[in-house]
C-alpha positions as CSV (number, residue, x, y, z in Angstrom):
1,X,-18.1,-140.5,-134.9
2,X,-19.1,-138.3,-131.7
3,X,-20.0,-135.2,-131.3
4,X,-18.7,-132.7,-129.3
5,X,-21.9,-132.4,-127.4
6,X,-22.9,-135.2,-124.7
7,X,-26.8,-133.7,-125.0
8,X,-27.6,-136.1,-127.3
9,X,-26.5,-139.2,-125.3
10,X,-27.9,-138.2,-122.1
11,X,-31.3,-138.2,-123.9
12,X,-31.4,-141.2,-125.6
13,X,-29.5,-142.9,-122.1
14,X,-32.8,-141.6,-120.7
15,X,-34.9,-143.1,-123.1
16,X,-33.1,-146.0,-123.1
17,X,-34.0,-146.5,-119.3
18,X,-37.3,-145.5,-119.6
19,X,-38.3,-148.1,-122.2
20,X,-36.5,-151.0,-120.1
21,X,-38.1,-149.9,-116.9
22,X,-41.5,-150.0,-118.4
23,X,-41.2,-152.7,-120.5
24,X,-39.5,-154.7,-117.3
25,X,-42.8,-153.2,-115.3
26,X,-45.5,-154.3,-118.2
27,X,-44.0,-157.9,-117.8
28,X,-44.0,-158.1,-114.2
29,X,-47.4,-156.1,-113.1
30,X,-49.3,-155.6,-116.8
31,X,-50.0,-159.1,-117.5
32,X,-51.8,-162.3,-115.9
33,X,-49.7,-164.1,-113.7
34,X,-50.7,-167.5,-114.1
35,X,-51.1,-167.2,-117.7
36,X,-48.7,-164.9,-118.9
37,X,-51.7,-163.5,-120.9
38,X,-51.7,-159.4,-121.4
39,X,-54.7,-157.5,-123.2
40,X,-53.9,-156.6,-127.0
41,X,-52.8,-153.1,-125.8
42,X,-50.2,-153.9,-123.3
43,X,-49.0,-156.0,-126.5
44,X,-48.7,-153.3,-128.8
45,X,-47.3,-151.2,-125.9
46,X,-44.6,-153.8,-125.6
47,X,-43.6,-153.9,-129.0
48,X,-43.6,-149.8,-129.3
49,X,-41.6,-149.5,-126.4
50,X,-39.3,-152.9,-127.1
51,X,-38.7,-151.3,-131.0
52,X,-37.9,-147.7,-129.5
53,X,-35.7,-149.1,-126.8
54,X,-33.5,-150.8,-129.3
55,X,-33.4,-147.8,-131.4
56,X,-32.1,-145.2,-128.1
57,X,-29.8,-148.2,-128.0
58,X,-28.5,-147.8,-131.4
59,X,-28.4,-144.4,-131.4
60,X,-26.5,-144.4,-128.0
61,X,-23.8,-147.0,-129.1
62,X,-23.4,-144.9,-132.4
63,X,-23.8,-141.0,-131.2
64,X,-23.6,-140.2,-134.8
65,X,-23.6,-136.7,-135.4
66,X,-26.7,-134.2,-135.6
67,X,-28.0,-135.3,-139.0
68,X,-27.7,-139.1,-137.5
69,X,-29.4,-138.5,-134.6
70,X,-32.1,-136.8,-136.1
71,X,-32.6,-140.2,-138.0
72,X,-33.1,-141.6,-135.0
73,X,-35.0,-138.5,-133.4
74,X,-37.7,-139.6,-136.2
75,X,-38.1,-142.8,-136.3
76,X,-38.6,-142.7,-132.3
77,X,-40.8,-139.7,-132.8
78,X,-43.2,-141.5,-135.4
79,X,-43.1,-144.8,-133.2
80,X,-44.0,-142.8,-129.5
81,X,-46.7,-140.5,-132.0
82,X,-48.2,-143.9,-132.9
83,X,-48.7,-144.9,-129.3
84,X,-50.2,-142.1,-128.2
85,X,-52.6,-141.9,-130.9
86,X,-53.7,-145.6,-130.0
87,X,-53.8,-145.1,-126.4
88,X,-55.7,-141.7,-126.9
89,X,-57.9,-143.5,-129.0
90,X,-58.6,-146.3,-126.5
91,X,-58.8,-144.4,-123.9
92,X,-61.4,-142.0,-125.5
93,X,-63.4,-145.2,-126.9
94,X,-63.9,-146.6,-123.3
95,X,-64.9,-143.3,-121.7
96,X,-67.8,-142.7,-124.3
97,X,-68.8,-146.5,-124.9
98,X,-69.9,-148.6,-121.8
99,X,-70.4,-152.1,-124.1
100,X,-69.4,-155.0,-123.3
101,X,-66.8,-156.2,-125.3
102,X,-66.2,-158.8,-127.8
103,X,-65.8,-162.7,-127.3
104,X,-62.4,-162.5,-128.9
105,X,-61.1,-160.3,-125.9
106,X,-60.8,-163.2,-123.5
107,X,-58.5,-165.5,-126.3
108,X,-54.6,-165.1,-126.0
109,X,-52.8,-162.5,-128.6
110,X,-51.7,-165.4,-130.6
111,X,-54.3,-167.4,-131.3
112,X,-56.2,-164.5,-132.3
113,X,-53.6,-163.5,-135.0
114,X,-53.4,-167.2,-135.2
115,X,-56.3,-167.5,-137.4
116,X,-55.5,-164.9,-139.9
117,X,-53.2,-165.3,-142.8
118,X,-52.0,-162.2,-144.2
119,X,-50.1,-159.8,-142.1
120,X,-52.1,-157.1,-143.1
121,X,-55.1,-159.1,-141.8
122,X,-52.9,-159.6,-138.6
123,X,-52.5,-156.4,-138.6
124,X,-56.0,-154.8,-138.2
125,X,-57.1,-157.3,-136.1
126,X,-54.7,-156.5,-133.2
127,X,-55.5,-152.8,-133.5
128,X,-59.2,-153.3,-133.9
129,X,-58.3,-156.0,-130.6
130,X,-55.9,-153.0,-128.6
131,X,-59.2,-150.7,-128.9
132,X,-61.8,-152.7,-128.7
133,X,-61.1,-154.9,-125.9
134,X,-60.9,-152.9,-122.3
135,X,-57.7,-152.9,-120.4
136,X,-57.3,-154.9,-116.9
137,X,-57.4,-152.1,-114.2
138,X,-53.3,-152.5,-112.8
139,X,-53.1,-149.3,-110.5
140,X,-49.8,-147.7,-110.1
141,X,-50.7,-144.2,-108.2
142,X,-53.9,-144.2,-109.2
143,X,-53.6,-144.8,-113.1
144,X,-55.3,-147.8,-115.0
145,X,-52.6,-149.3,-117.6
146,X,-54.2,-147.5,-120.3
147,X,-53.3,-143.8,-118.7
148,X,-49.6,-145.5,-117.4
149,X,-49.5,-146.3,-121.6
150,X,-50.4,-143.2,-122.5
151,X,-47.7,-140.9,-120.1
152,X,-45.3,-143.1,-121.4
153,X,-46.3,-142.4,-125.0
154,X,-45.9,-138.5,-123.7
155,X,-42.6,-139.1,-122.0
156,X,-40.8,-140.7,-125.1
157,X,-42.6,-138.1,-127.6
158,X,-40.9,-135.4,-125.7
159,X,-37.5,-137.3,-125.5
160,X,-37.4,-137.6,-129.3
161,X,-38.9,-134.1,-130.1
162,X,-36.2,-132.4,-127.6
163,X,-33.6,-134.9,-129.9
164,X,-35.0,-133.1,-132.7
165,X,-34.9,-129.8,-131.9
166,X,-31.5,-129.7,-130.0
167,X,-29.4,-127.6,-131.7
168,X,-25.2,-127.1,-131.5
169,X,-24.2,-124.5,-129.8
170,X,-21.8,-121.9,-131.5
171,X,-18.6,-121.6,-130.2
172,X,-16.8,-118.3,-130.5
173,X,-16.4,-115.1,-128.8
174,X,-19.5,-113.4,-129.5
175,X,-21.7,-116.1,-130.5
């Protein structure tokens, strides 16, 4: 099942290495390196960018057609969406508020879930965690990890809108 146009693979290829290159960089710089620890945001970048890596990989080992890869085109759409509205959230919470944050910010990403017991429950506390709790200041060209999250978030949202909008080209004498 491919297509007759390569487009579609050359976008979610680039996809592809973007997620691994900044999921290989939030490993290696993004977190403590004694403890292995990363704020609650890094952790919900990693799993945005881990779940949308494995999706441009899907989609690039299929190349279904144009239906197909706007199945893909979605889901990578809603998931990059959802981390730039979390990252534009934290970011904008941290600008206005100047607080100091809460005890649980210092405590490992699994022993805070740890003490919950529905997912749901898991679930609100790492988002209330990822914009609550500041982000360590890693500078790569002069962006914190928060602004590196949040032009990554921009990056794949324009990769899986440009997979949504591509359109074939007609092929004809006139056309």
């Amino acid at each position: 099942m491919s297509t007759k146009d390569p487009i579609y693979r050359r976008f979610n290829l680039l996809g592809l290495t973007l997620c691994l290159v900044a999921f290989v960089y939030a490993i290696s710089s993004l977190q403590d390196p004694i403890t292995h620890i990363s704020s609650p945001l890094i952790s919900i970048s990693k799993l945005l960018v881990l779940t949308s890596a494995v999706l441009f990989f899907i989609a690039l080992a299929h190349n279904p057609r144009t239906f197909g890869q706007r199945i893909y085109g979605v889901i990578n759409f809603t998931l990059s969406a959802a981390g730039l509205a979390l990252t534009s959230y934290h970011l904008w919470k941290h600008s206005a508020d100047s607080q100091s944050p809460p005890a649980y910010c210092e405590q490992p990403i699994e022993l805070l879930l740890g003490r919950q017991q529905h997912i749901d429950a898991k679930l609100t506390e790492l988002m209330n965690a990822a914009v609550q709790c500041p982000v360590e200041s890693a500078n790569l060209i002069g962006l914190g990890a928060a602004e590196q999250c949040l032009l990554l978030f921009v990056s794949l949202f324009v990769i899986s809108w440009k997979i949504l909008i591509r359109r074939k080209k007609n092929e004809g004498l006139f056309l």
